[in-house]
Backbone as JSON, one array per atom type, in Angstrom:
{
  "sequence": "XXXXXXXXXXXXXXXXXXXXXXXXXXXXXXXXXXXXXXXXXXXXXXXXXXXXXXXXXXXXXXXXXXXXXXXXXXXXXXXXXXXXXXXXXXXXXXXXXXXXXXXXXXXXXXXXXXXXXXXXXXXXXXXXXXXXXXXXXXXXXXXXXXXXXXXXXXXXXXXXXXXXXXXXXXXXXXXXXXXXXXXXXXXXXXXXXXXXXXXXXXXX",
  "N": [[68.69, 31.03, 173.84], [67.31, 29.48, 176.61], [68.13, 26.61, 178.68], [66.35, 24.54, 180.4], [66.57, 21.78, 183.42], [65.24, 19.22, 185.13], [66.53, 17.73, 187.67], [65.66, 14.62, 190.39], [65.56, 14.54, 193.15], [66.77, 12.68, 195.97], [65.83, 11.89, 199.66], [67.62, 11.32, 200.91], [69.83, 10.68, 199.7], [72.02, 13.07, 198.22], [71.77, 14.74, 194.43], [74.79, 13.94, 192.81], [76.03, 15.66, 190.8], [77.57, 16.5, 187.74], [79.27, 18.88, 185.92], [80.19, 20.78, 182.73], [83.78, 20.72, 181.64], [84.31, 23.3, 181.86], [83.76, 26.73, 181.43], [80.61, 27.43, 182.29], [78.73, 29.62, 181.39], [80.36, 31.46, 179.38], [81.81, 29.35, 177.82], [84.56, 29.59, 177.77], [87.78, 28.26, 178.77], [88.32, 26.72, 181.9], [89.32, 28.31, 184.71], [87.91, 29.11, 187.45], [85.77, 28.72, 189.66], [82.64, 28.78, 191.29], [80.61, 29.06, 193.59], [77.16, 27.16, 194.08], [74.51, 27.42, 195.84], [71.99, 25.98, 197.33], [69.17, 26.01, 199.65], [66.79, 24.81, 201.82], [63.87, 24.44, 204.26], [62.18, 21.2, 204.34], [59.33, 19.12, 205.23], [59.59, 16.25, 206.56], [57.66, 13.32, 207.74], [56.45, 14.01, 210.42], [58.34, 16.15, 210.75], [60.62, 19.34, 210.35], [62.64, 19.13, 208.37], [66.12, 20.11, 206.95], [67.18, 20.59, 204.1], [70.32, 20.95, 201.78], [72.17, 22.05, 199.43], [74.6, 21.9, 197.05], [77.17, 23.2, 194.96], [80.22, 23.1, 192.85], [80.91, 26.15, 190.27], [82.28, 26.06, 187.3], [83.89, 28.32, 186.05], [85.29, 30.47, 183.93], [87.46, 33.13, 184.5], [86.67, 35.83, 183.87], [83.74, 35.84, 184.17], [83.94, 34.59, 186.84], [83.93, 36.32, 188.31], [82.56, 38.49, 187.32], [79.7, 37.35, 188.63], [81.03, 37.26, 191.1], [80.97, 39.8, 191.37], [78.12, 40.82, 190.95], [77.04, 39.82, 192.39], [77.64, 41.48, 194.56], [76.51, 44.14, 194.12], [73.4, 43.64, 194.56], [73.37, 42.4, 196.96], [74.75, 44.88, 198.92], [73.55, 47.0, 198.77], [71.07, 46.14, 199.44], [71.34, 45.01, 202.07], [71.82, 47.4, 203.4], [69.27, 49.08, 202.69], [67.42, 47.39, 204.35], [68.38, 47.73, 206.96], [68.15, 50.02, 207.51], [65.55, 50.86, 206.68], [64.1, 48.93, 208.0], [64.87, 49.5, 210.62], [63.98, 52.35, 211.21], [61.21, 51.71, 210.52], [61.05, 49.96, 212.9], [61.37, 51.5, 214.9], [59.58, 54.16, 215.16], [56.88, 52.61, 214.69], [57.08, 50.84, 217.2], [57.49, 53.18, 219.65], [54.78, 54.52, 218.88], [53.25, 52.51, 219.22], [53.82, 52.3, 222.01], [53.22, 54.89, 222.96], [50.46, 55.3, 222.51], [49.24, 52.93, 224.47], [49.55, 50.46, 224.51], [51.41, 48.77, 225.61], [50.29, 48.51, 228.09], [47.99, 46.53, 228.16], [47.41, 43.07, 228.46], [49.62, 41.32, 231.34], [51.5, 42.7, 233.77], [54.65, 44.58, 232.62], [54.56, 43.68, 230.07], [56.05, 43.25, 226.85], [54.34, 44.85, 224.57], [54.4, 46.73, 222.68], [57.07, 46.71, 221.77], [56.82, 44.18, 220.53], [55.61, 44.31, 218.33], [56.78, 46.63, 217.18], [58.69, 44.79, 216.11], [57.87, 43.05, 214.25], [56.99, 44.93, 212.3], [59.64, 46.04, 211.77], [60.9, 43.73, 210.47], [59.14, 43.41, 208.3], [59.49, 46.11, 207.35], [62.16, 46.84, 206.35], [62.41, 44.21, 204.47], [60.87, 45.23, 202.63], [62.26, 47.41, 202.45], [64.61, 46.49, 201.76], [64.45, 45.53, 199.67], [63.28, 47.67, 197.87], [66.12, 49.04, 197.5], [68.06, 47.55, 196.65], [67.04, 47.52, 193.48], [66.79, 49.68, 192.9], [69.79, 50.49, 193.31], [70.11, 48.48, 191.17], [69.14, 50.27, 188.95], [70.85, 52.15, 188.96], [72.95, 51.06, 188.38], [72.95, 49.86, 186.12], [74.29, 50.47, 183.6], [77.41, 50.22, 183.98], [77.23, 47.29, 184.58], [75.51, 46.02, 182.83], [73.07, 43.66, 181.05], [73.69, 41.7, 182.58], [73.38, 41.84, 184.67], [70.72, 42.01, 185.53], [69.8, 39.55, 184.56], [70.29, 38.07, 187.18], [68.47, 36.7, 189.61], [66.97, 39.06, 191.85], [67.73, 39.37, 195.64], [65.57, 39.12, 197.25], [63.88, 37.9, 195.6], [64.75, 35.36, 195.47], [65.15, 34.37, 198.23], [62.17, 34.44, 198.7], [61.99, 32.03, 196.92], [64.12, 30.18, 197.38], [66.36, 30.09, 195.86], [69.44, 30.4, 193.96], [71.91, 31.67, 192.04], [74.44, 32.26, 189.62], [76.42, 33.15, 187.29], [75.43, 32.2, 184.08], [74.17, 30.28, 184.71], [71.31, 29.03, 186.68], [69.47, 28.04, 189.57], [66.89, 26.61, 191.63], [64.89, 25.13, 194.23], [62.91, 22.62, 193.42], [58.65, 21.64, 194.01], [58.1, 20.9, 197.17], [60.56, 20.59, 197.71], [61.56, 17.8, 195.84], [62.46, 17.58, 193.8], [65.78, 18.93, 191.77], [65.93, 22.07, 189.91], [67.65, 23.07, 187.4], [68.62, 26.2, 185.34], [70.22, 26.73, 182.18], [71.77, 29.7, 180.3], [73.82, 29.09, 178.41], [73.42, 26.91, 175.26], [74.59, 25.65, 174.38], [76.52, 24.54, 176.51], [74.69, 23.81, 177.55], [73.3, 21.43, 176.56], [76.02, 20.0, 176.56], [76.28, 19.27, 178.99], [73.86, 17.87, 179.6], [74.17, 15.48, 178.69], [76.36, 14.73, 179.81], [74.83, 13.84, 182.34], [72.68, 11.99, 181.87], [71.55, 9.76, 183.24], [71.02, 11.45, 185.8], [68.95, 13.32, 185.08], [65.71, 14.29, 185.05], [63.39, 15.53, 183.68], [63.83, 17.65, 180.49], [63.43, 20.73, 179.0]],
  "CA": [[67.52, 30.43, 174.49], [68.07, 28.75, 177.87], [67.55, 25.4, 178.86], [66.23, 23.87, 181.92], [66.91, 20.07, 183.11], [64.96, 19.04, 186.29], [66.84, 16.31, 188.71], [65.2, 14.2, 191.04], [66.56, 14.89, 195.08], [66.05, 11.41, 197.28], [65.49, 12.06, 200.81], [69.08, 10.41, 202.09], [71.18, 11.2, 199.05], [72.07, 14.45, 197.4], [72.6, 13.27, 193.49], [75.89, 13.99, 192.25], [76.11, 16.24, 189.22], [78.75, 16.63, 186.88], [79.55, 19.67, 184.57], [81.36, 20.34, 181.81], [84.99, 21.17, 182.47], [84.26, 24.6, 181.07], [83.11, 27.93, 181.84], [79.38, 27.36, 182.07], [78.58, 30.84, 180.8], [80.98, 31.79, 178.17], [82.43, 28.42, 177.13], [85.81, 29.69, 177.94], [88.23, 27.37, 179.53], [87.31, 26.87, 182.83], [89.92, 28.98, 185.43], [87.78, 29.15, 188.69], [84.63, 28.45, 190.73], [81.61, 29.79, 191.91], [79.41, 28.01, 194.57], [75.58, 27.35, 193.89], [73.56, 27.17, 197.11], [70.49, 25.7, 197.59], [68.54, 25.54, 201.3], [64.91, 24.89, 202.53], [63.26, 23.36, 205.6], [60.9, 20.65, 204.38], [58.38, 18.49, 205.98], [59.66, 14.6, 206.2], [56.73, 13.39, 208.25], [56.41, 15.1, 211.39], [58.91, 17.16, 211.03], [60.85, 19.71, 209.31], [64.5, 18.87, 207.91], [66.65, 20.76, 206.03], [68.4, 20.61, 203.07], [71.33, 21.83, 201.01], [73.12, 21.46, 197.96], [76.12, 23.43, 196.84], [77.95, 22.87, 194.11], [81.56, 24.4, 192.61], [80.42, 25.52, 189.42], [83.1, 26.15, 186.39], [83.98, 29.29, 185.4], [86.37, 31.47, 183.62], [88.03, 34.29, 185.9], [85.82, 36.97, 183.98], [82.4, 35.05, 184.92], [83.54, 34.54, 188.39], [84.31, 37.99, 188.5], [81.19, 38.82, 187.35], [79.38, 36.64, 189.81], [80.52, 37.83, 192.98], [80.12, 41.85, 191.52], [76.71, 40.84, 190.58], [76.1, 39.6, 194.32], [77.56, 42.61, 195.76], [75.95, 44.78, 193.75], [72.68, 43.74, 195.03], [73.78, 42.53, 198.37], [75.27, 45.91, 199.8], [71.98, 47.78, 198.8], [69.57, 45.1, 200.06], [71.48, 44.94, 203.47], [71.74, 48.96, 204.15], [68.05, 49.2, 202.79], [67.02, 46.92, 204.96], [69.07, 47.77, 208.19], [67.76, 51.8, 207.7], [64.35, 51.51, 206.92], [63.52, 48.24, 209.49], [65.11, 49.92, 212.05], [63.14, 53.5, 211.37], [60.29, 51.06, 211.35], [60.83, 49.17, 214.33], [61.26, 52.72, 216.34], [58.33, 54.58, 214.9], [55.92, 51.45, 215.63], [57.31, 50.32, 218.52], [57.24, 54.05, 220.02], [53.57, 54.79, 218.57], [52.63, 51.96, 219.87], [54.11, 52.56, 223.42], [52.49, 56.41, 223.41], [48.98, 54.51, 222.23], [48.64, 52.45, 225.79], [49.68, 48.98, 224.17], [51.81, 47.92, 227.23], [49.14, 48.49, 228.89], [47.23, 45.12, 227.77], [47.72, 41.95, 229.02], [49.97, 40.98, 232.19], [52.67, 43.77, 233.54], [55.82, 44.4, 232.21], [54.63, 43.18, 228.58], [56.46, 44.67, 225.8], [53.86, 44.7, 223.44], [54.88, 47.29, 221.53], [58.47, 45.88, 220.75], [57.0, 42.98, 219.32], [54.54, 44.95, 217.23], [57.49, 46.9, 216.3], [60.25, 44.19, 216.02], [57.6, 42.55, 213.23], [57.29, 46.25, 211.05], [61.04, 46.27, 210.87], [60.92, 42.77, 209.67], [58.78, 43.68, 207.2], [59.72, 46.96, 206.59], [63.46, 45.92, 206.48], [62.66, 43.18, 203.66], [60.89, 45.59, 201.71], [63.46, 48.32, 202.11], [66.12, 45.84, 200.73], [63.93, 44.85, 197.99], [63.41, 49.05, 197.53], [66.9, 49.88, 197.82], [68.53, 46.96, 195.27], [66.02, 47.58, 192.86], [67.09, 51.2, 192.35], [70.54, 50.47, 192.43], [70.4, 48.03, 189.97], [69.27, 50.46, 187.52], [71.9, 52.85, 188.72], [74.24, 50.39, 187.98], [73.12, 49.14, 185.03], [75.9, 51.47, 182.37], [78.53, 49.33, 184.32], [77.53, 46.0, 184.67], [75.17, 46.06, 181.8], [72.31, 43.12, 181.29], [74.2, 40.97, 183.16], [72.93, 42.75, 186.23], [69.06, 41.44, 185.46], [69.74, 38.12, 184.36], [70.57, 37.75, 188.25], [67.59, 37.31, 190.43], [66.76, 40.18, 193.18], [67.8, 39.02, 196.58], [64.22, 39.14, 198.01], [63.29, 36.78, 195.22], [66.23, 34.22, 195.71], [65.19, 34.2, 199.61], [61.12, 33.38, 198.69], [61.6, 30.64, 196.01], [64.95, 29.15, 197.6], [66.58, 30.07, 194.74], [70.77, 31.22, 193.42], [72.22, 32.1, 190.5], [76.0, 31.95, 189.32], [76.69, 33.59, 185.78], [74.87, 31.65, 182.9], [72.98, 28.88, 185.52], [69.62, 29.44, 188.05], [69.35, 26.93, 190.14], [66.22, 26.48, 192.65], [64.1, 23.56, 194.22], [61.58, 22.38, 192.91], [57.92, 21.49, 194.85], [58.52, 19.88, 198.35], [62.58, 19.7, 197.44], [61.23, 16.46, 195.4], [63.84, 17.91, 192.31], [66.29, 20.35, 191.46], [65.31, 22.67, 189.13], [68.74, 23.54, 186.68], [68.6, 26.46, 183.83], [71.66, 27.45, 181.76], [71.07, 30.52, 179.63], [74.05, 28.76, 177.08], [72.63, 25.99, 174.86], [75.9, 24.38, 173.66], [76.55, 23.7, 177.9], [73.6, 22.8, 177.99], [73.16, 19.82, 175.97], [77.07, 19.63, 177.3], [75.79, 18.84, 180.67], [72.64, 16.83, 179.25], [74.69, 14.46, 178.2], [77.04, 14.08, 180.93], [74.0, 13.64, 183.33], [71.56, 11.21, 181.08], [70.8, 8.94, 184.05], [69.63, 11.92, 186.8], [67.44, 14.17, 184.65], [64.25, 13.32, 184.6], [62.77, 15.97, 182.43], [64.62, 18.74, 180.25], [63.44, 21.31, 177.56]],
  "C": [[67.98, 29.53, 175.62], [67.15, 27.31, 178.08], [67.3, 24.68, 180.44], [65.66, 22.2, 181.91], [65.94, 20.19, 184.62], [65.69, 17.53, 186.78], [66.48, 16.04, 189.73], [66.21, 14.49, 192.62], [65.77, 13.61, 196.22], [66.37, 12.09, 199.01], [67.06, 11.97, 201.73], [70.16, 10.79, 200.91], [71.17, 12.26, 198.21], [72.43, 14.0, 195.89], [73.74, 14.2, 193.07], [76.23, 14.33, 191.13], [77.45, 16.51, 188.83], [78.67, 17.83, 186.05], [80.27, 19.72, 183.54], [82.51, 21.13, 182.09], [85.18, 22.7, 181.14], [83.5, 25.8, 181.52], [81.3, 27.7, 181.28], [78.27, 28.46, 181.27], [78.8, 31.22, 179.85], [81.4, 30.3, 177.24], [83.42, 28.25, 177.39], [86.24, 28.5, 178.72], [88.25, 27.65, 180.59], [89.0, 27.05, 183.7], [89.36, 29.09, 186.97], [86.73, 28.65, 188.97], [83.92, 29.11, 190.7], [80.38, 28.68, 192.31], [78.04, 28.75, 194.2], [75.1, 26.89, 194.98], [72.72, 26.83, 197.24], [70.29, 25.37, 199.07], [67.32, 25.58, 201.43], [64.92, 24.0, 203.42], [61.89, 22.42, 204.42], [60.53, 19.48, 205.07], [59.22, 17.14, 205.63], [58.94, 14.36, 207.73], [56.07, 13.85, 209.35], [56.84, 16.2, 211.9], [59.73, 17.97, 210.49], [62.72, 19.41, 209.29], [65.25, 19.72, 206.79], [67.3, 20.54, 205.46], [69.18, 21.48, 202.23], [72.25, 21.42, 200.11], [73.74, 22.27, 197.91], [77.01, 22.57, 196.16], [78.71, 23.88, 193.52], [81.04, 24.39, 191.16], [81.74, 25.93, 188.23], [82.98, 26.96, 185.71], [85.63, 30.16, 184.46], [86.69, 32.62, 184.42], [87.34, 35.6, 185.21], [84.67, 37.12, 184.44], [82.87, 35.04, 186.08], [83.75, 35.7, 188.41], [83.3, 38.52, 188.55], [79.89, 38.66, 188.1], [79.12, 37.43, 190.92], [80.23, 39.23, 193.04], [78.74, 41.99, 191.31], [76.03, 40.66, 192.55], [76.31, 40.47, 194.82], [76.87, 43.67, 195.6], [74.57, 45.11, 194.6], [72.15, 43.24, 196.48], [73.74, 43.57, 199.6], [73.92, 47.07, 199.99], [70.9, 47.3, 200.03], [69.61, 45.24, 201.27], [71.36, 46.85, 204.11], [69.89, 49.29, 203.75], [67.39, 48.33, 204.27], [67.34, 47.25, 206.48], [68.17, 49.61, 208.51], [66.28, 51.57, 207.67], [63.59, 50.18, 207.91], [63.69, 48.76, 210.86], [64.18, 51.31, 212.15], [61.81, 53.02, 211.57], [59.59, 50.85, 212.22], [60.7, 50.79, 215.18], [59.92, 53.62, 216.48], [57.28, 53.63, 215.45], [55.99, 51.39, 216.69], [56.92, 51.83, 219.7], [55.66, 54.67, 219.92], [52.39, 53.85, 219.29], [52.54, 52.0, 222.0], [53.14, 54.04, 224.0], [50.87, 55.79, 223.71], [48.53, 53.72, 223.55], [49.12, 50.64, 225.08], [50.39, 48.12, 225.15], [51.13, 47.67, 228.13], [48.19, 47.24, 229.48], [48.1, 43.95, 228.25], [48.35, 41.87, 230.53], [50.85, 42.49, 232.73], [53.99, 43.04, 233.29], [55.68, 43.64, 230.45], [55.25, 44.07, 227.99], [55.86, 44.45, 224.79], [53.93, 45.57, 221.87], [56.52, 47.41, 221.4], [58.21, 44.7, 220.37], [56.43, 43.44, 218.28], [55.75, 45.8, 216.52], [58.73, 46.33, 215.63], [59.15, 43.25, 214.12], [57.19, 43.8, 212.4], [58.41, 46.78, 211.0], [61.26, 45.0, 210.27], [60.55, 43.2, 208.17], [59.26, 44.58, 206.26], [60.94, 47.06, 205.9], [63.36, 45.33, 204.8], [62.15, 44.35, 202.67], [61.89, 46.77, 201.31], [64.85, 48.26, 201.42], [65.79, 45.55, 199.85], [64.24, 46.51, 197.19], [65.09, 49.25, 196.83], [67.91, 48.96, 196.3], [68.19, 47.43, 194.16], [66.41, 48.45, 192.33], [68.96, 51.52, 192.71], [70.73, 49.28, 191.39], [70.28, 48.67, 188.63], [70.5, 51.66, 187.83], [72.93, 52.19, 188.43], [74.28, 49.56, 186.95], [74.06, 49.4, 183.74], [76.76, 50.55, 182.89], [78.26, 47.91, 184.4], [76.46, 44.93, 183.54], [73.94, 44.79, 181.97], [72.36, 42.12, 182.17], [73.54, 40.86, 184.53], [71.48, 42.26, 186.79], [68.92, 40.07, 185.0], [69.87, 37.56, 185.86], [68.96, 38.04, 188.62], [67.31, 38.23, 191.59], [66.65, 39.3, 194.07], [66.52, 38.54, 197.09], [63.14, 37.76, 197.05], [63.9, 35.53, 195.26], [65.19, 33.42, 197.25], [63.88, 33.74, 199.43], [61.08, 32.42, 198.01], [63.14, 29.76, 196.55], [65.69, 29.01, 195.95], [68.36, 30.4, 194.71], [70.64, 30.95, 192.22], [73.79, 32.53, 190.66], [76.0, 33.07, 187.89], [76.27, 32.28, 184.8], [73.88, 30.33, 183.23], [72.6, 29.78, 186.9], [69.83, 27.86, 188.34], [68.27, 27.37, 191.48], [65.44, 25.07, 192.49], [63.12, 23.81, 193.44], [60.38, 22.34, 193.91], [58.11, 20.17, 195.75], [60.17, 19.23, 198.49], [62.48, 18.68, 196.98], [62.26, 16.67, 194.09], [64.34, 19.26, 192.36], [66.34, 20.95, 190.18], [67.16, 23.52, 188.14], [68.43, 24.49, 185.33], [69.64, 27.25, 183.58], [70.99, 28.09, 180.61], [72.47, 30.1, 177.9], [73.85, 27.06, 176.43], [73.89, 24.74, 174.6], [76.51, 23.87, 175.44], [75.96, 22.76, 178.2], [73.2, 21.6, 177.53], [75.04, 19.02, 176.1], [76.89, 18.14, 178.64], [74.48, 17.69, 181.04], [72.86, 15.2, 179.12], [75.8, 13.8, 179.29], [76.31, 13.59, 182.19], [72.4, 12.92, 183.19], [70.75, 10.83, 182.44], [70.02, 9.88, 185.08], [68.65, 12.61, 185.97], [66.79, 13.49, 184.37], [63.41, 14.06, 183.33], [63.77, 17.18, 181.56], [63.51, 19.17, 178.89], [63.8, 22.51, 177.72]]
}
């Protein structure tokens, strides 16, 4: 059963978490790394600022292993989906729209149909990498087994501002006002509960 801690995020200081000097995942003794990312633009009063957290997190060399084949897994998909069917997209649109009279409109020399088609390879693009992961993750599920779905899909990482490591999720919370921590092992987790009394604010 996994546990999630929420910690507060002040405006001027990032807070300073601690883990336990152990493979966050397995337990094992802790052999390598694996960076957790967090980024969003938000609003501080007129304007937007961005932040970022990133932390090394403590793994054993089969967990990081696992890690970065989990990211490439659905990485290498996401990016060739996306690169093939935004760009078939963008040319179809952009061309349909050019036959259709759409340059036509407004001032001369508009290119109205390469913006009309530069935003349906955006789109089509994002969903083609969502498509294309998606279906290999289940071709690749015999090899890398549940492991593979405990990871979130790229496309959902990128709308909630979200990563994921082997055995910890990590995304903001609302308005980047906390960071949102859940470890899927329990004995870390009240590990890490305990080494970090003073920032969590809430945990169950």
């Amino acid at each position: 059963m996994s546990q999630t801690f929420r910690i507060p995020i002040h405006p001027k200081t990032h807070p300073a978490i601690s883990f336990p000097d152990r493979c966050v995942c397995c337990g094992a003794s802790k052999q390598s790394e694996s960076p957790l990312t967090l980024s969003r633009l938000v609003m501080r009063g007129q304007r937007q600022e961005p932040i970022t957290l990133k932390y090394q997190i403590p793994h054993c060399q089969q967990c990081a292993r696992s890690t970065k084949s989990v990211f490439l897994a659905g990485f290498i998909p996401f990016v060739v989906g996306a690169l093939l069917i935004g760009g078939i997209s963008f040319a179809v649109v952009a061309l349909q729209a050019s036959l259709f009279g759409l340059d036509d409109y407004g001032q001369p020399g508009n290119a109205n149909s390469l913006v009309l088609g530069a935003v349906a390879g955006l789109l089509g693009g994002f969903a083609g990498g969502f498509l294309f992961e998606l279906i290999a993750r289940v071709l690749l599920l015999p090899i890398f087994g549940r492991s593979l779905f405990q990871a979130p899909l790229l496309a959902a990482q990128f709308l909630t501002d979200a990563d994921y490591v082997a055995g910890l999720r990590g995304k903001f919370g609302e308005q980047a006002s906390h960071l949102q921590l859940t470890f899927s092992n329990d004995e870390i987790a009240r590990e890490f509960q305990a080494l970090n009394t003073a920032l969590i604010g809430t945990g169950h």
